[in-house]
N, C-alpha and C positions, 0 to 999 in steps of 0.2 A: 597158701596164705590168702588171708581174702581180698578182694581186689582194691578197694580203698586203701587198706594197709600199704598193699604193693603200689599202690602208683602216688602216694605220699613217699613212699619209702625210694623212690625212683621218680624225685619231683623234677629233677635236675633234666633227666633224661626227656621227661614229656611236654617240658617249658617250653622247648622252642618252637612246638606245634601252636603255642596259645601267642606268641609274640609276631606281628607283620609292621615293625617299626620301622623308621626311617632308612636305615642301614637293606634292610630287604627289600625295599622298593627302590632305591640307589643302585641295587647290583640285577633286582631283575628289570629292569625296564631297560637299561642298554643293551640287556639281555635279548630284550622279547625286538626291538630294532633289528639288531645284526641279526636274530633268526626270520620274520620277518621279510626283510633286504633279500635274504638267501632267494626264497622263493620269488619275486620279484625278478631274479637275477636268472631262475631256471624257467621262468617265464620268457627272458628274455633270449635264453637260448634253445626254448622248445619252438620259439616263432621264427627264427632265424637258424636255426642248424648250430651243429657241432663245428663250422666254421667260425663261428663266435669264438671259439674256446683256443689254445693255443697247439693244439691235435695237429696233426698232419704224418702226411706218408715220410718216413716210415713210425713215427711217432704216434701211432694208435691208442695205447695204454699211457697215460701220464697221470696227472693231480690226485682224480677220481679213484684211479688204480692205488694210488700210493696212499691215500686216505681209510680206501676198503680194507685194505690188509693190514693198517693200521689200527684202525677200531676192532678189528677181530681180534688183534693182537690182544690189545687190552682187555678182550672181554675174557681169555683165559684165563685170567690169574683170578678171577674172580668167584666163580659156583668153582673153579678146579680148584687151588686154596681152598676154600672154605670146605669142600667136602674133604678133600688130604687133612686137614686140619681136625676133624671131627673123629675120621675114620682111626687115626692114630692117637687120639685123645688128649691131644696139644692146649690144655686148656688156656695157654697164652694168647691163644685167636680169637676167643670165643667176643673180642669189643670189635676185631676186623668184618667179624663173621657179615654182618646185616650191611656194611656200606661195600663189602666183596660182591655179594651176591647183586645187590642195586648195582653197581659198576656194570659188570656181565650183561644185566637187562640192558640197561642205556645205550651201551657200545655197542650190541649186537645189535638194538634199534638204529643205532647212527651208520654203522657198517654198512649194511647193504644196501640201503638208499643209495649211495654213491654207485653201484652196478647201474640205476636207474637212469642216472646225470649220463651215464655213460654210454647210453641206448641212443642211436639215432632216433628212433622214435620210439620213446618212453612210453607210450600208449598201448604199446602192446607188447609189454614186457612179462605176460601174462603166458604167451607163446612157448615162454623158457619150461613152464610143469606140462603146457596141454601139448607139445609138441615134443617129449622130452625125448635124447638119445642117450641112453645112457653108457653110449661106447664114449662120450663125451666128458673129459674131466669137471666141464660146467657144469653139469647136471651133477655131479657128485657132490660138488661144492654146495650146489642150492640146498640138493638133501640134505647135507651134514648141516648146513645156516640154519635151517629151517625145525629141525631138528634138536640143534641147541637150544634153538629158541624158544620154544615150546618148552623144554626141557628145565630150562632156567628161569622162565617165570612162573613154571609150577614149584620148581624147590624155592625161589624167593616167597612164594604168598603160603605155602605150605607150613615153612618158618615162620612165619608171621599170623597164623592162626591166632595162640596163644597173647598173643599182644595186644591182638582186634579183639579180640574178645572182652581183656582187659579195655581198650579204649571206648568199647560199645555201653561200658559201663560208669566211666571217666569224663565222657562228651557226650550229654543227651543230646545236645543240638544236631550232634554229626549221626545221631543213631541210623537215620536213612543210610549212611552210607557201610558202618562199619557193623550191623546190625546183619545182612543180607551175608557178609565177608564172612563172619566168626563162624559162620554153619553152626549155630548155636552152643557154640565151643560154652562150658562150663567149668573145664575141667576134672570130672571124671578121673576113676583110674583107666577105665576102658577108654576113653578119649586118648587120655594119655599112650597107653599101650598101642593104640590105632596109629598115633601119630608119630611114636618113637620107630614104629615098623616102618614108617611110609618115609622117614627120615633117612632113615637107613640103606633103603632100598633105593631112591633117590642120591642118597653119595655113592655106592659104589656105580650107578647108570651113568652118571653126568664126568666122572673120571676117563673112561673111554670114547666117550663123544667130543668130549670137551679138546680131546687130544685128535682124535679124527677129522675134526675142522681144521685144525691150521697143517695139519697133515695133506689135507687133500688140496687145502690152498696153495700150498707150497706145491705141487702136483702140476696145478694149472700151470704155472713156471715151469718145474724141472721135468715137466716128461715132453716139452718141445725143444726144440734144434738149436733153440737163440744162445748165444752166443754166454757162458758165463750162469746159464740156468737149468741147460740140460747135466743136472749133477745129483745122486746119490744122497747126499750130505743134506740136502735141502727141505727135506721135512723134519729130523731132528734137529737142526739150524731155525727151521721156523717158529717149533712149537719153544725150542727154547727161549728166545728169542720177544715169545708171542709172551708166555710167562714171564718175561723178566720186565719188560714193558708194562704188563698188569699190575706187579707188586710196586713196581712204581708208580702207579696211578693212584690203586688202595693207599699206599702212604701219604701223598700230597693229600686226597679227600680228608682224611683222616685226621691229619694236622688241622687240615682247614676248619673241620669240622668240631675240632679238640677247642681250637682257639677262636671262635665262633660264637659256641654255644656251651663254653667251659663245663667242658667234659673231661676236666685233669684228672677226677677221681675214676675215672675208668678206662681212659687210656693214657696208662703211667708210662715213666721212662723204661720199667720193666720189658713192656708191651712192645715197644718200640724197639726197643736192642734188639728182641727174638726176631720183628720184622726186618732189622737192618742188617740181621746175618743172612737173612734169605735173599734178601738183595744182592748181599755182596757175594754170595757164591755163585748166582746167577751172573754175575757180574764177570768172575771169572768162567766159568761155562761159557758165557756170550761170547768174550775175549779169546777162549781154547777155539769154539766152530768158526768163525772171522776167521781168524791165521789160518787152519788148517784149510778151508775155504780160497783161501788167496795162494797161499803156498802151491796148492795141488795147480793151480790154475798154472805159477810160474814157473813150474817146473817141468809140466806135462801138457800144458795145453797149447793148443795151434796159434794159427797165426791171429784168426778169428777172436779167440778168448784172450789171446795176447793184446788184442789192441782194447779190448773192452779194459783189463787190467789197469794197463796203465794209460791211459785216460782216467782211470782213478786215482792213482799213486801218484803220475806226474804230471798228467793231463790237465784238460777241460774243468775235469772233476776233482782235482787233489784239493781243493781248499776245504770242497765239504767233505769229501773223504778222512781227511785230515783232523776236520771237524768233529765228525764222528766220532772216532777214535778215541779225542780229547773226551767229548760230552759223556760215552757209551764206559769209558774205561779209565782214565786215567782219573777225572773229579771222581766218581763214587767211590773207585780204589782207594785213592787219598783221604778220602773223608771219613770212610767206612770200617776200614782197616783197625782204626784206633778207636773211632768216636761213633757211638752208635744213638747219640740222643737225638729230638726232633728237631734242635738248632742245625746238626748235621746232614740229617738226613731229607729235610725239605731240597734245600738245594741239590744233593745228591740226585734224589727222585727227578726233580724237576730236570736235569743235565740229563738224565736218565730218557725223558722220556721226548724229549726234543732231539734226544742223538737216535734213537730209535725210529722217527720219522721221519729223520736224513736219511738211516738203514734203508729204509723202504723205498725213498727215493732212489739212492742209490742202488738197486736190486733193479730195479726197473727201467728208466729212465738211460743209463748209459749202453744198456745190453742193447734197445732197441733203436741207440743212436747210431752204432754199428751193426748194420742187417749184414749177413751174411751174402746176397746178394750185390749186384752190379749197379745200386744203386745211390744217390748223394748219402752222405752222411750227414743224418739228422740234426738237427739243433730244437732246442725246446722253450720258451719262455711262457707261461701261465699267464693265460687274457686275467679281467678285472672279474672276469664270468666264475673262473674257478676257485679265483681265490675268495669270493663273496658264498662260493657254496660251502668252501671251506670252513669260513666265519661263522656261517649260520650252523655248522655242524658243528661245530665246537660250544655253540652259545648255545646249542639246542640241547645239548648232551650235559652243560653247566645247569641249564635252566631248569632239568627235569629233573637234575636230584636238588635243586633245593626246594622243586615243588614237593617233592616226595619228603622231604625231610618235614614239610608243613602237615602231613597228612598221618607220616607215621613216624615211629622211633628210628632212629639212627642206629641206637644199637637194640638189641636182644633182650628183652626186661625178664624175660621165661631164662634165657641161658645164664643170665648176669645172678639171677636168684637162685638159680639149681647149681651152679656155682660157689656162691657163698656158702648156701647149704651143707653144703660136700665140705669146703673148707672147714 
């Protein structure tokens, strides 16, 4: 189709690129502050030490920890989804597809900075590849990050050929930039055939990476002594886990983004049920490795894992534990079960992915308040340092996909049109 046709025909989709109203600069300027602030904040703790922060012996891994494995988390469900979705020809994804893949980039950008916060001397965190051992689970880790990442901003700008192309044609102004992008994309059939191969090839590559990352992350935990992490269970509990956290992220974007820049005609209540089943099976999956997780512990584990327990159930920690539970299983449960529209499933998502952050809290944080060792037992409270790098990671991670939303489509105008086609 020729390209004016198409992107008339998909005015809806390329409008938000041409709008920077009131409402836009309301939501990124507190934005651009809190990110901003953050650095400010890692300034304030690159000049003064990690005694700024609320760290201490035996409390080594805290905020920073719980953040890192958090954004990786989310970045699963992202190029993983999209490519499962593609490879088994689910054409119900194909409006998830472009703000999946954008997710994946961002959090896997947001993720690993937080290793960085976590350096005593951040300056030469460069140490980690030129000194690498790789008898060392960190080093595995860095590979597999480093690796997604690469991985995942080549299949997001890959996808996105066909669109630049179109927009190189649509925004003469922006031709500097989107002109260099298209590789002189035309559309061709040979174009076409090049890039359905490399599509291809790319979903099944980013399925086994994508799973190898929160695999080995989970690694860094369970192949040491601590108390509640040296366990089996803990890589298929992470990636699950990592997934089910993702697909609740895609949904909040996705609403937001529906109700934004009124995109009802392409992401229907249809669209949304498929996504809120996947949710809720994950839901129950999350819910089966937990129990099974804690059971093994109460039943068989020492004295050591016994007090990590409960310190959760009855302890120090049962309110958020308890929390969890609520947030992670019982609201989605409830909402999901019956009702799968986007009135239900925002809030879902959202309980979804705040009980998920507690998880990681909790995975870390109580294990290392009980050291094995002859030494105090920990206690933990977040200085003003961590939680301001927090903010800025969060507003940093908001800030870039709306700037991306200004630059390119949200959704797929190539898969939305070879779609109806087929229809």
């Amino acid at each position: 189709m020729d390209s004016e046709v198409l992107a008339t025909k998909y005015d809806q989709v390329l409008k938000p690129m041409t709008r920077m109203g009131w409402p836009f600069w309301v939501t990124v300027f507190p934005l651009s502050i809190l990110f901003l602030w953050s650095f400010f904040a890692f300034g304030w703790q690159y000049q003064w030490g990690l005694g700024e922060t609320g760290m201490g012996h035996p409390m080594s891994w805290t905020l920073y920890l719980v953040n890192f494995v958090f954004f990786i988390g989310i970045s699963h469900a992202g190029a993983l989804v999209s490519a499962v979705l593609r490879i088994t020809h689910a054409r119900w994804g194909t409006p998830f597809g472009r703000a999946a893949e954008a997710v994946t980039v961002f959090a896997l950008a947001a993720g690993p900075t937080n290793i960085l916060f976590d350096l005593g001397r951040s300056s030469r965190f460069y140490w980690v590849p030129l000194h690498a051992q790789f008898k060392s689970p960190l080093i595995w880790d860095f590979t597999c990050i480093m690796t997604y990442f690469t991985v995942s901003v080549i299949f997001l700008y890959v996808l996105m050929i066909p669109d630049i192309g179109l927009l190189r044609d649509r925004f003469p102004g922006r031709k500097w930039l989107y002109k260099p992008l298209s590789l002189g994309w035309t559309g061709t059939k040979d174009q076409w055939r090049t890039i359905s191969k490399t599509i291809g090839f790319l979903c099944v590559a980013v399925i086994p990476i994508a799973v190898s990352v929160h695999t080995v992350v989970s690694w860094v935990f369970g192949l040491q002594t601590q108390p509640m992490w040296f366990s089996t269970i803990f890589a298929p509990y992470f990636v699950t886990g990592a997934i089910f956290s993702g697909i609740a992220t895609i949904i909040i974007v996705t609403i937001a983004l529906r109700r934004i820049y009124h995109l009802e005609k392409y992401l229907t209540p249809y669209h949304f049920n498929n996504m809120g089943l996947l949710l809720l099976v994950f839901t129950l999956l999350w819910a089966y490795f937990t129990f099974a997780e804690h059971l093994t512990v109460a039943y068989a584990g020492g004295s050591h894992e016994l007090d990590v327990l409960w310190s959760k159930l009855t302890g120090r920690y049962a309110l958020l534990f308890w929390i969890m539970v609520l947030l992670c299983f019982v609201i989605p449960f409830s909402l999901l079960v019956f009702k799968r529209s986007p009135k239900f499933l925002l809030p879902a998502s959202i309980s979804v992915v705040i009980g998920m952050w507690l998880e990681r809290f909790l995975i870390i944080i109580p294990s290392l308040a009980h050291p094995r060792l002859h030494y105090p037992r920990g206690a933990y409270m977040p200085s003003w340092v961590e939680w301001s790098m927090m903010a800025g990671l969060c507003a940093g991670f908001t800030l870039a996909f709306i700037l991306f939303s200004k630059f390119f489509p949200v959704l797929s105008i190539w898969e939305l049109e070879k779609e109806a086609q087929e229809n």
